[in-house]
N, C-alpha and C positions, 0 to 999 in steps of 0.2 A: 116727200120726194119719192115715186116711186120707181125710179131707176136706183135707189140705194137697195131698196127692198128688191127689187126684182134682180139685182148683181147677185146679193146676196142670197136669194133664191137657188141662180146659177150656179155660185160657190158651191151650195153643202147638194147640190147633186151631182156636181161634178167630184167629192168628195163620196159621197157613197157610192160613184161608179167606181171610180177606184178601189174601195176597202169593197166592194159586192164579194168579189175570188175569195178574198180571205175569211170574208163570213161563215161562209159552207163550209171551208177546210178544216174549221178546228174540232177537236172531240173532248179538249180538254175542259174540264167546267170551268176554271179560274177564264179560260180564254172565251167560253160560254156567256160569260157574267158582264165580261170589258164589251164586248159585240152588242149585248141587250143595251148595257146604259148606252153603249153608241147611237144604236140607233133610236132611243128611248129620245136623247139630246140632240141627234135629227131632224123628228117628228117634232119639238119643240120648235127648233131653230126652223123647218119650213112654217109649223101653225103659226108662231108672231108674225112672222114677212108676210105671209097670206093676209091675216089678218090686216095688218098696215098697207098692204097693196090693197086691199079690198075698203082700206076707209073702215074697218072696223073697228080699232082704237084710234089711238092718237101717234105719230110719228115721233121715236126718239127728239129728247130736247133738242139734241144737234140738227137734228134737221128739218124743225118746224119754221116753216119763214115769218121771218118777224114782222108783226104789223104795227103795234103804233110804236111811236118813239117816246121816250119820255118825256114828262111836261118838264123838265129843271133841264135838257138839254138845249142849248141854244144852237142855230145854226151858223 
């Protein structure tokens, strides 16, 4: 589904637009270090949606549509 992928695209940039101000601001290293894995789990979180928007893996379980139905279920 790729309006899942592409919401969640929306999400984590409207999420680093937010947190952008406080990036610059700090000097402190401990606050150095929280900002790197942020944006380190960003660049993650857009490369899979890219990827799944692009047909490059396979879509979370949840939201692969299902195609056949089982042989033991009856209608």
């Amino acid at each position: 589904m790729k309006q899942y992928a592409l919401l969640r695209l929306l999400i984590a940039c409207f999420f680093l637009y937010i947190a952008w101000p406080s990036i610059h601001g700090e000097v402190v290293q401990m606050a150095s270090v929280f900002w790197a894995g942020w944006l380190a789990f960003f660049l993650l979180v857009v490369g899979s949606n890219l990827a799944t928007l692009f047909k490059m893996t396979k879509p979370p379980v949840m939201e692969q549509e299902r195609g056949r139905q089982h042989l033991y279920e009856k209608n």
